[in-house]
C-alpha positions as CSV (number, residue, x, y, z in Angstrom):
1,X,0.0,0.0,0.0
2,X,1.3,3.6,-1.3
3,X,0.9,5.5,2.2
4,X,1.2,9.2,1.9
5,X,0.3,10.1,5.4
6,X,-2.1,9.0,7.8
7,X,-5.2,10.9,9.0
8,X,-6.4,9.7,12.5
9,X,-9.7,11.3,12.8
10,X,-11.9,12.2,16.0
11,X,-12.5,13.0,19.5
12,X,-13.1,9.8,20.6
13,X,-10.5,8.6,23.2
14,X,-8.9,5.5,21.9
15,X,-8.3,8.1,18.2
16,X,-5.6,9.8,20.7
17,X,-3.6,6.6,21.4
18,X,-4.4,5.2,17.8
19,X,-2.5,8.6,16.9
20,X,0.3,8.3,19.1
21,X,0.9,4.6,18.6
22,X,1.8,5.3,15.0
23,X,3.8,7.9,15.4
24,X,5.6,5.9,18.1
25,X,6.3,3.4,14.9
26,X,7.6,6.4,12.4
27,X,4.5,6.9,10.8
28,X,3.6,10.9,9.3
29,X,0.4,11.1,11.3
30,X,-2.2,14.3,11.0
31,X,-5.6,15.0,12.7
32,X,-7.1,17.5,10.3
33,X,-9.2,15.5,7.7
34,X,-8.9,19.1,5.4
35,X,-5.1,18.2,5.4
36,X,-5.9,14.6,4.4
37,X,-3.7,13.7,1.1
38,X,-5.1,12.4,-2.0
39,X,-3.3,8.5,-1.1
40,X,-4.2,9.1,2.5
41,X,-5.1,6.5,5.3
42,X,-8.0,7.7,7.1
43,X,-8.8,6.0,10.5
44,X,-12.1,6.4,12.3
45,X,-13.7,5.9,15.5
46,X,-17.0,3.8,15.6
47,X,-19.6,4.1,15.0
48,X,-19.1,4.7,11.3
49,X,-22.9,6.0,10.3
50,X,-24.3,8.7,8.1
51,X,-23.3,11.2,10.9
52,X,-19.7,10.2,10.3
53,X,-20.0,9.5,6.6
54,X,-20.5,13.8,5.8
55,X,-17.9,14.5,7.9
56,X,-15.2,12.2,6.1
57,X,-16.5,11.8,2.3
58,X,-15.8,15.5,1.2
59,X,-12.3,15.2,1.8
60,X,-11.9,11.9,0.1
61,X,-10.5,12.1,-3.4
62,X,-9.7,8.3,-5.4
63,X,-6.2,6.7,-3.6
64,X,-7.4,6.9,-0.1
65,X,-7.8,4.1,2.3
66,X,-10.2,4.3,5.4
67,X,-10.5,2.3,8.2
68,X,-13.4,2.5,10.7
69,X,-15.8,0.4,13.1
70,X,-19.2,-0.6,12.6
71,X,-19.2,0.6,8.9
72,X,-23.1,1.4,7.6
73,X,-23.9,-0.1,4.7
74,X,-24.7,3.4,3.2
75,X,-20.9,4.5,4.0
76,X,-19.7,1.6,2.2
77,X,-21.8,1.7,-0.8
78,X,-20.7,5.8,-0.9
79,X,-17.2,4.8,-0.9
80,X,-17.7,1.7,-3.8
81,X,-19.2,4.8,-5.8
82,X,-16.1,7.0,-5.8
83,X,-13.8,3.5,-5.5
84,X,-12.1,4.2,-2.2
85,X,-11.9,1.0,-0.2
86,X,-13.1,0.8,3.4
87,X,-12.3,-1.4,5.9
88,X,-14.0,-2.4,9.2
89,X,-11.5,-3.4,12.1
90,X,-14.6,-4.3,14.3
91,X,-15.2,-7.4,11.9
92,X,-11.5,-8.2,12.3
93,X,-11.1,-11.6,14.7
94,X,-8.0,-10.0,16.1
95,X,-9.6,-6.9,17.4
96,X,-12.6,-8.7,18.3
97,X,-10.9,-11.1,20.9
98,X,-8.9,-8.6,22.2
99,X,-11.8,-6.2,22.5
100,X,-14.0,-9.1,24.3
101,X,-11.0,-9.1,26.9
102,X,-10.8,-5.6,27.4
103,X,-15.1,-6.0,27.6
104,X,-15.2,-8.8,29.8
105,X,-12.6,-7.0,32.3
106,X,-14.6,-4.0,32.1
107,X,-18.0,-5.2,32.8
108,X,-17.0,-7.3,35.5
109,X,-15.2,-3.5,37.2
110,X,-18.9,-2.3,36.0
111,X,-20.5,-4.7,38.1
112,X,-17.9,-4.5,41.2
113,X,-18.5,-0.6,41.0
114,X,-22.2,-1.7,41.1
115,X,-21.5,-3.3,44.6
116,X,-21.2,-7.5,43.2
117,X,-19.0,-9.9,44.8
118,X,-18.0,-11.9,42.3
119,X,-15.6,-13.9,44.1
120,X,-17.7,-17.4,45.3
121,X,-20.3,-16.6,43.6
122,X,-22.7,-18.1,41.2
123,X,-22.7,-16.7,37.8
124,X,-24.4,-17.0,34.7
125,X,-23.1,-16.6,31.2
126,X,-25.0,-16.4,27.9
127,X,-23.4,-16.9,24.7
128,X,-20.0,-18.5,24.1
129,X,-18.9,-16.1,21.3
130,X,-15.6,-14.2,21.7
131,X,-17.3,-12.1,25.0
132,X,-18.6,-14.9,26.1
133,X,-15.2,-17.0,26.5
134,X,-13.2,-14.2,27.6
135,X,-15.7,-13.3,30.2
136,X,-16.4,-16.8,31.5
137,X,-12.6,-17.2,31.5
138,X,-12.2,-13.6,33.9
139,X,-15.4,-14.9,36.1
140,X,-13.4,-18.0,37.1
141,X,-10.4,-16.6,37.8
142,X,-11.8,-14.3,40.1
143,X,-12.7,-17.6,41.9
144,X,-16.2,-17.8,40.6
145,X,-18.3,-20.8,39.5
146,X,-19.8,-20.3,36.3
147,X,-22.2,-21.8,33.8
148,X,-22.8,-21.1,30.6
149,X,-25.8,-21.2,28.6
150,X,-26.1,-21.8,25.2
151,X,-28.3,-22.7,21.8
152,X,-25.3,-25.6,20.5
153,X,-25.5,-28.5,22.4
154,X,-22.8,-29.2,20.7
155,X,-20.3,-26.9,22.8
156,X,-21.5,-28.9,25.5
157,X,-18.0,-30.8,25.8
158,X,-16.0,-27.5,25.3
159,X,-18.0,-25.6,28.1
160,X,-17.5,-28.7,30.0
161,X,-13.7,-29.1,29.5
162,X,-12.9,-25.7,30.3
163,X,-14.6,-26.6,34.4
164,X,-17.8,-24.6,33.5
165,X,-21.3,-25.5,33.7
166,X,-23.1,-26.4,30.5
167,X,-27.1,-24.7,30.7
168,X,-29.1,-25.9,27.3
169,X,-31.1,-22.6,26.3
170,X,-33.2,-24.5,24.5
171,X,-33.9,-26.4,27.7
172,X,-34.3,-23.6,29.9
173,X,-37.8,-24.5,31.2
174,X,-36.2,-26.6,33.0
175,X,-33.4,-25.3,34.7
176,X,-33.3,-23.4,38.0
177,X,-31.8,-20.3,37.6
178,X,-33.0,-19.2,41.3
179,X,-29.2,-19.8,42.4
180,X,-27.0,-17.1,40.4
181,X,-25.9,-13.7,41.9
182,X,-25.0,-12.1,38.7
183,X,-26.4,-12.9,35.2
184,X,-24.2,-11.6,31.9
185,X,-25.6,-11.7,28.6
186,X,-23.9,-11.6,25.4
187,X,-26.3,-12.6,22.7
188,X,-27.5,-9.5,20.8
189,X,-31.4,-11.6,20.9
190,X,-33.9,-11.6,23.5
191,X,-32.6,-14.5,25.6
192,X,-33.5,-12.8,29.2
193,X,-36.7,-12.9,28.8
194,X,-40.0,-12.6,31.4
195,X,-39.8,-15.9,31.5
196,X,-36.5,-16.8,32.5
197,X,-36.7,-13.3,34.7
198,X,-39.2,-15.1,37.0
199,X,-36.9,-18.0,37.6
200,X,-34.1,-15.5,38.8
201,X,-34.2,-14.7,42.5
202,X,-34.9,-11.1,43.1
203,X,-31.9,-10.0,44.5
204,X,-30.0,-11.1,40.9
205,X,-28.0,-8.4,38.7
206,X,-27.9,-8.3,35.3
207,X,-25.3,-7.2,32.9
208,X,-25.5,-7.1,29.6
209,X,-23.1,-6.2,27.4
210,X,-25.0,-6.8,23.9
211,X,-25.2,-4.5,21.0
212,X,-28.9,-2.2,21.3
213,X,-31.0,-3.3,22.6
214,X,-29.5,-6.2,24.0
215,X,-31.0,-9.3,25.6
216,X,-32.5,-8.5,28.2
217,X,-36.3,-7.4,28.6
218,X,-35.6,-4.2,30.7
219,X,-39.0,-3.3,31.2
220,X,-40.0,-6.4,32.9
221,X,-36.8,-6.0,35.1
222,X,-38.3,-2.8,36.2
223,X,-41.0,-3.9,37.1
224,X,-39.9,-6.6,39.2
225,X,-37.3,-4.5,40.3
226,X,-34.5,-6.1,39.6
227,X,-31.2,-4.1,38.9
228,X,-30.5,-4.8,34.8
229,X,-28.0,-2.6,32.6
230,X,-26.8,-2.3,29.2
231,X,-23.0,-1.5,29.1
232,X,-22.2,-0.6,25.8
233,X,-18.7,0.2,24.5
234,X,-16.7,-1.4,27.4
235,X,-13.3,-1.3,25.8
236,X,-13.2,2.5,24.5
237,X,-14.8,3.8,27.8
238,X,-12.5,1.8,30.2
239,X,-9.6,1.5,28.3
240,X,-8.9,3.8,25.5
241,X,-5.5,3.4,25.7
242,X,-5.4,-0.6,24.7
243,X,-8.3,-0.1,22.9
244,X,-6.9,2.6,20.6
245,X,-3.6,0.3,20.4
246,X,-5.3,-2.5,19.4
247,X,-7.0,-0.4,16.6
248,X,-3.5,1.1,15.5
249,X,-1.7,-2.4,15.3
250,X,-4.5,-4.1,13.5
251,X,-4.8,-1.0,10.9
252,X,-0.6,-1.2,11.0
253,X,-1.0,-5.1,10.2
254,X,-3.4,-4.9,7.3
255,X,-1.3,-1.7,5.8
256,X,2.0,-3.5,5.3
257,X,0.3,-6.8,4.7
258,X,-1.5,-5.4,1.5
């Protein structure tokens, strides 16, 4: 890749650390998109929507390279008009586990901050995506025992090897769930649900850290008061500084691999 300069766009906190991590490495880094070259890398913070889209695409000529998170479809298909490629770091497996690390230890300094004790407790995880291993994986070493419920019966083994508890969601009618202290979702679907919020005991917290609107039926938590939140954006709120390092060495990666 022909790299003029690079344009790290934004006010976002982890764009400050993206910024300084490349110039750490020698790259000729800039924040003004109006000084933005014609063979410029652009980097963006997510969300990359329409909002984000007018501020970026009247500075971009043909021979720049952008790289954001959560790319719209409407921002790509505006970029495949004027042939500038884009590229969405957020879809990246490398970001994304290190991201679910930075999100499980966040949630679980959420929830401490919230007055839990996770330590000895019982906990419940849903979803055994990259969130939901890293997190399960933070929950026991902070001494607690948790299960893990999932659609697959076929990560049954897996949950199983790895000393957690194996919950079949598509068996949940049968489960108790009246033992766990702290519930964490990470299935962007409606998984807590009235019905499994009436097997919960009362004095359960929920956490879920799901893209909108989450998991969790909110309303019915209200009114059975029962404390429920949606933590969004873990890693760039808690940790902009790995966060916006993570971004800059993925983006670093794909630049000198293409």
């Amino acid at each position: 890749m022909n790299i003029g300069s690079i344009c790290v766009y934004g006010s976002d906190g982890r764009m400050d650390y993206v910024a300084q991590t490349l110039y750490h490495y020698g790259y000729d880094v800039c924040r003004d998109i109006s000084l933005a070259a014609s063979n410029s890398v652009i980097i963006m913070p997510p969300p990359c929507g329409d909002k984000m889209m007018a501020e970026i695409l009247p500075h971009i000529t043909e021979g720049c390279v952008l790289y954001g998170g959560m790319v719209s479809n409407r921002f790509r298909h505006e970029c495949e008009l004027i042939n500038v490629p884009i590229y969405d770091y957020l879809k990246w497996d490398s970001v994304t586990e290190q991201n679910a690390i930075l999100t499980g230890k966040g949630i679980i300094k959420q929830a401490a901050l919230s007055g839990a004790v996770i330590e000895g407790s019982d906990c419940l995880v849903t979803g055994y995506g990259f969130c939901g291993k890293a997190l399960a994986h933070l929950l026991k070493e902070c001494d607690a025992d948790v299960d893990i419920m999932v659609r697959r019966k076929n990560l049954a083994d897996e949950i199983r090897y790895y000393g957690y508890g194996f919950v079949d969601m598509k068996e949940k009618t049968e489960h108790s769930f009246f033992k766990y202290s702290y519930v964490f979702n990470t299935i962007p679907a409606m998984v807590i649900d009235d019905m499994l919020i009436d097997k919960l005991s009362r004095n359960v917290m929920i956490f879920d850290i799901a893209s909108k609107p989450g998991g969790t039926d909110f309303s019915y938590c209200e009114k059975k008061d029962i404390y429920a939140v949606n933590s969004l954006g873990i890693p760039g709120k808690e940790y902009p500084k790995e966060a916006g390092e993570i971004i800059a060495n993925a983006v670093i990666s794909d630049m000198t691999r293409n």
